[in-house]
C-alpha positions as CSV (number, residue, x, y, z in Angstrom):
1,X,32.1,89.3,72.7
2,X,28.5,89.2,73.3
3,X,27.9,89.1,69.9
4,X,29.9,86.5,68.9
5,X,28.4,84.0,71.8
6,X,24.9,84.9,70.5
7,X,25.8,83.9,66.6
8,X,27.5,80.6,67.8
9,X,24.3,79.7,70.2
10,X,22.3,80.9,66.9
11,X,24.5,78.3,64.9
12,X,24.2,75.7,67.6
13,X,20.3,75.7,67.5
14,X,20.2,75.8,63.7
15,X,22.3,72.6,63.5
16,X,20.3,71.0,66.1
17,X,16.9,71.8,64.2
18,X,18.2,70.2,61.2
19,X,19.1,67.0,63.1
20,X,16.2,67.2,64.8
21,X,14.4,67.3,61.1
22,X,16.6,64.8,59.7
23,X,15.4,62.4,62.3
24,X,11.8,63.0,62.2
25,X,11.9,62.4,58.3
26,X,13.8,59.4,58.5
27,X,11.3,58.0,61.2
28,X,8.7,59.1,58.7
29,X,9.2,57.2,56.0
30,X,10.1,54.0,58.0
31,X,6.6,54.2,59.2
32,X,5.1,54.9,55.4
33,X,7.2,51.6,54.8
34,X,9.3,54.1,51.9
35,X,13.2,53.5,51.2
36,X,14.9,56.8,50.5
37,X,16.0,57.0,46.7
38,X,19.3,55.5,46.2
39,X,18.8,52.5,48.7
40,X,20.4,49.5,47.8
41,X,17.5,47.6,48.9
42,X,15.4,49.3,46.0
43,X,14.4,47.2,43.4
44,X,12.9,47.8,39.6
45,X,9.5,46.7,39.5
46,X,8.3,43.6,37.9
47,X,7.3,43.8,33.6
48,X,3.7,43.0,34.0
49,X,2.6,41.3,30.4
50,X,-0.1,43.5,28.0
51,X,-1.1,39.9,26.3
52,X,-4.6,39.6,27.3
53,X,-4.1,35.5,26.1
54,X,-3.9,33.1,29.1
55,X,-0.6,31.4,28.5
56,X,-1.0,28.6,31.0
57,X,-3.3,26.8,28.6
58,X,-0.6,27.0,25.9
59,X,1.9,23.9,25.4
60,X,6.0,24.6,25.4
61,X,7.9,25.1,22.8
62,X,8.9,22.1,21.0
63,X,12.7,20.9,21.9
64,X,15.0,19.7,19.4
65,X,14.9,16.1,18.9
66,X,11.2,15.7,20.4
67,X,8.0,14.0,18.0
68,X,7.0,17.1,16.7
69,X,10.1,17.9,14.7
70,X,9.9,14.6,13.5
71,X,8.0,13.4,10.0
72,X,5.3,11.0,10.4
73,X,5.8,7.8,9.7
74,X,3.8,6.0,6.6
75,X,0.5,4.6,6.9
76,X,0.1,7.5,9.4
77,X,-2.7,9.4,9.9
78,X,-1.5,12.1,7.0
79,X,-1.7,8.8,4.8
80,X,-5.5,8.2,5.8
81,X,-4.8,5.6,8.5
82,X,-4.9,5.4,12.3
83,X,-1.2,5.7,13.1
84,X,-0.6,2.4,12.0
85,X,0.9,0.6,9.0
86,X,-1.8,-1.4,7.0
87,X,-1.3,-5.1,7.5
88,X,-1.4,-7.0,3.8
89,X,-4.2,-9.1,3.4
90,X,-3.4,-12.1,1.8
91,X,-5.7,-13.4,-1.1
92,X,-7.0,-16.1,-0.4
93,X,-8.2,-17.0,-3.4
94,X,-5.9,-17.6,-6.5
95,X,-6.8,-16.4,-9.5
96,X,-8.7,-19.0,-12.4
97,X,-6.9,-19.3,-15.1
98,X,-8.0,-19.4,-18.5
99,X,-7.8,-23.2,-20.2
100,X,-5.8,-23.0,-23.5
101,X,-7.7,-23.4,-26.8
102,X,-6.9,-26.8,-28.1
103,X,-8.3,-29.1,-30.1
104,X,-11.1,-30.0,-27.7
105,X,-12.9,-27.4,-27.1
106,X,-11.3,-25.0,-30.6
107,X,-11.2,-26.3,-34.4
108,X,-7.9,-25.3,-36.3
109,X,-8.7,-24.3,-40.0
110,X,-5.5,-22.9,-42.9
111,X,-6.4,-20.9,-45.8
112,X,-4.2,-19.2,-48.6
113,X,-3.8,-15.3,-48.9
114,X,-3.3,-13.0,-52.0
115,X,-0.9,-11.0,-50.0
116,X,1.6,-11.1,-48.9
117,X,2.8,-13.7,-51.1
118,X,4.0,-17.1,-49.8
119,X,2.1,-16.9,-46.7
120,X,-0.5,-18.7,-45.4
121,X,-3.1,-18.1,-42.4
122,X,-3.9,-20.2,-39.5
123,X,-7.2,-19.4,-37.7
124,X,-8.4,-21.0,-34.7
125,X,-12.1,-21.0,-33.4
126,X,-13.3,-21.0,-30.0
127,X,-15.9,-23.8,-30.4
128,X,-16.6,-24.6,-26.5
129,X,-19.0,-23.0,-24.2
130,X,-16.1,-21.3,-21.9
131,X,-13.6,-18.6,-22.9
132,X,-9.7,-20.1,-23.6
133,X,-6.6,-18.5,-24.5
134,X,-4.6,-19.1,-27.5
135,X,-1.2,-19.4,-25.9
136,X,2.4,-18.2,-27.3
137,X,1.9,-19.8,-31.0
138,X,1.1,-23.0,-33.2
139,X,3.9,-25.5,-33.2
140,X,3.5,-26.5,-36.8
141,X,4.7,-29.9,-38.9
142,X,4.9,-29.9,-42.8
143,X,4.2,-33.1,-43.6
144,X,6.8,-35.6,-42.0
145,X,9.6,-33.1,-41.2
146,X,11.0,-34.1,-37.8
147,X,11.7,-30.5,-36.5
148,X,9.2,-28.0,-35.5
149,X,8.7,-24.8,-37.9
150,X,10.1,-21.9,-36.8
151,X,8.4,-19.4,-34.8
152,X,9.1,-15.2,-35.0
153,X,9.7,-14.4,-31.9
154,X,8.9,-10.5,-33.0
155,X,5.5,-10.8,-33.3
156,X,5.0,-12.1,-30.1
157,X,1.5,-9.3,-28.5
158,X,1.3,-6.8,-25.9
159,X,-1.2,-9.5,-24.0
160,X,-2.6,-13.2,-24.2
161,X,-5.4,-13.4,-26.9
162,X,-8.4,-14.6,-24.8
163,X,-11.2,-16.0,-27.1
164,X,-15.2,-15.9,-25.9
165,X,-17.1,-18.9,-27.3
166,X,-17.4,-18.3,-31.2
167,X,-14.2,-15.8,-31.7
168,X,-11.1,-16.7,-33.4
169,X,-7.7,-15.7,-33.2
170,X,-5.0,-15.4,-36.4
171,X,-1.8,-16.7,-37.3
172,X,0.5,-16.0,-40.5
173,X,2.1,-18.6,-42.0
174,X,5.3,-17.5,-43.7
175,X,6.3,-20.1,-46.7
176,X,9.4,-19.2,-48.1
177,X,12.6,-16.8,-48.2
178,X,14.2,-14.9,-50.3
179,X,14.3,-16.8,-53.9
180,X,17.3,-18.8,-54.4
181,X,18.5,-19.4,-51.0
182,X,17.0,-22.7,-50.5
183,X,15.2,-25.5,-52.5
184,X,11.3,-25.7,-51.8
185,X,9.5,-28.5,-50.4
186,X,6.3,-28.9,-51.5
187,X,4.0,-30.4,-48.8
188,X,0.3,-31.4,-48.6
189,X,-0.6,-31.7,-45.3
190,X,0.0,-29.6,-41.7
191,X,0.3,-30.2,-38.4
192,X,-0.9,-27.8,-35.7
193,X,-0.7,-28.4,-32.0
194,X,-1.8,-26.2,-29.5
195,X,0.0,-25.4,-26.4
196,X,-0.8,-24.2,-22.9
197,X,0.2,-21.4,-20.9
198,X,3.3,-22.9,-20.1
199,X,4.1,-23.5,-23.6
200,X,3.8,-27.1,-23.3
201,X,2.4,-28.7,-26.4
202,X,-1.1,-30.1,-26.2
203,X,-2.5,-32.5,-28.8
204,X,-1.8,-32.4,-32.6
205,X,-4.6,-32.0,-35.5
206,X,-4.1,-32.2,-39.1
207,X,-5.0,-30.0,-41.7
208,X,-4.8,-30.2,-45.5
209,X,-2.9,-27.6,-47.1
210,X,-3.8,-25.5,-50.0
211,X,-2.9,-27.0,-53.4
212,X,0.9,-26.6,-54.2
213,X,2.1,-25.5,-51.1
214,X,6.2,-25.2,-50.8
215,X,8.1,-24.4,-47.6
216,X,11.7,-24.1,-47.1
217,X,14.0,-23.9,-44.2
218,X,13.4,-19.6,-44.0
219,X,10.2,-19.8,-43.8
220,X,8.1,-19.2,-39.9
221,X,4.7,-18.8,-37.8
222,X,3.8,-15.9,-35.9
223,X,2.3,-15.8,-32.7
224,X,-1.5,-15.7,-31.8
225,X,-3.3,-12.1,-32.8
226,X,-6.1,-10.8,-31.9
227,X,-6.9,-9.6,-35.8
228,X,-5.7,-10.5,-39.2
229,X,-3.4,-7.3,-40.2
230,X,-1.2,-8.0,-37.1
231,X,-0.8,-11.8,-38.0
232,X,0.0,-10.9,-42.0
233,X,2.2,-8.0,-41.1
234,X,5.2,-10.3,-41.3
C-alpha cells in the first residue's frame, strides 16, 4: 500500500514538472517575440529581388492600345521631320515658258533628199538672240490647196525640241504613196506656218519648192526632231 501511494505521488510530481516546463517555455518564447512552429500566425517570408538594377527609374510596360504600339505617323521624326507634316510651299513663281520659233525670230528653208525617195526636208533655224521651241509640227500648204497637209502623228518625240540661237530642228516631208493610188499634183511653191505651244498656228511664210515637186493626197509631215535620221525615218 505504501508503495503504491509513493509511485502515484512520484507520478503526480512528474506531471506537475512537465506543466510547470511547458509553461516556462511557452512564456519564453513570448518574451523572444517567437511563434511555435505550426502557428497559424506564421507567415513565409518575403522574395527579396537579386536584380541589382533600380527599377523605380524604369517606365511600365506599354498597354495595349497606348502610342508606343502605334506607327508613327508621316513626316514624323523617323521621316527626318519634327513630328509634323511638312506644309507645301507654293511657288510663287510660274515657270517662263519658252516662245515658239516662228517666222520672227527663225527662217524656214526646204531642200530635196536622195533617200528616201519622195521626201523632202524642212529645216528651221533659230535666228534670234533667245532660245524657242519648235512646237508639235509645220502646218504645210502646197500651193493653193485649201486643206492643211497631213501630219504623222507617229513621229511625234519623247520631248519639245528647244533651239539655242543658231540651231535648227528637222522635219521630213513625205510626197507621195504608194504608186497608183492617186494622181500627182505637181506644185511649186510651200507654205509653212509655225505654231505655238498650244498648237495654235502663228504666221505663214513661203518657200519655193524643189524643181518638179508632186504631192498627192497620201502623202504627210512629221513632227519637229531634234536631228535628221529621226525626221527621214518615215
Amino acid at each position: 500500500m505504501r508503495t503504491n501511494r509513493i509511485r502515484t505521488t512520484a507520478l503526480a510530481v512528474t506531471a506537475l514538472a512537465a506543466a510547470l516546463s511547458l509553461t516556462a517555455c511557452g512564456g519564453e518564447d513570448k518574451a523572444m517575440g517567437t511563434k511555435p512552429a505550426g502557428s497559424a500566425e506564421t507567415a513565409a517570408p518575403a522574395a527579396t529581388s537579386t536584380d541589382s538594377t533600380d527599377n523605380t527609374a524604369q517606365p511600365d510596360a506599354p498597354k495595349a492600345g497606348t502610342p508606343e504600339t502605334q506607327t508613327v505617323p508621316a513626316g514624323g521624326k523617323h521621316a527626318g521631320g519634327n513630328g509634323k507634316k511638312p506644309e507645301t510651299v507654293p511657288d510663287t513663281k510660274a515657270a517662263a515658258s519658252i516662245p515658239a520659233c516662228t517666222t520672227t525670230n527663225s527662217t524656214v528653208k526646204v531642200s530635196s533628199v536622195s533617200r528616201p525617195i519622195n521626201h523632202l526636208l524642212l529645216t528651221v533655224t533659230n535666228t534670234g538672240s533667245t532660245d524657242c521651241a519648235a512646237y508639235y509640227a509645220p502646218f504645210l500648204r502646197f500651193d493653193d490647196a485649201q486643206a492643211v497637209y497631213p501630219v504623222y502623228d507617229d513621229s511625234k518625240p519623247q520631248a519639245v525640241v528647244t533651239l539655242s540661237p543658231g540651231d535648227k530642228a528637222y522635219a521630213g516631208i513625205a510626197l507621195l504613196g504608194e504608186p497608183g493610188e492617186n494622181e500627182p499634183v505637181k506644185s511649186d511653191n510651200l507654205g509653212v506656218t509655225m505654231v505655238d505651244r498650244n498648237n495654235q498656228p502663228k504666221n505663214e511664210t513661203t518657200v519655193k519648192l524643189p524643181a518638179e515637186t508632186y504631192t498627192d493626197s497620201l502623202g504627210f509631215v512629221t513632227y519637229w526632231q531634234s536631228d535628221v535620221e529621226n525626221a527621214l525615218m518615215y
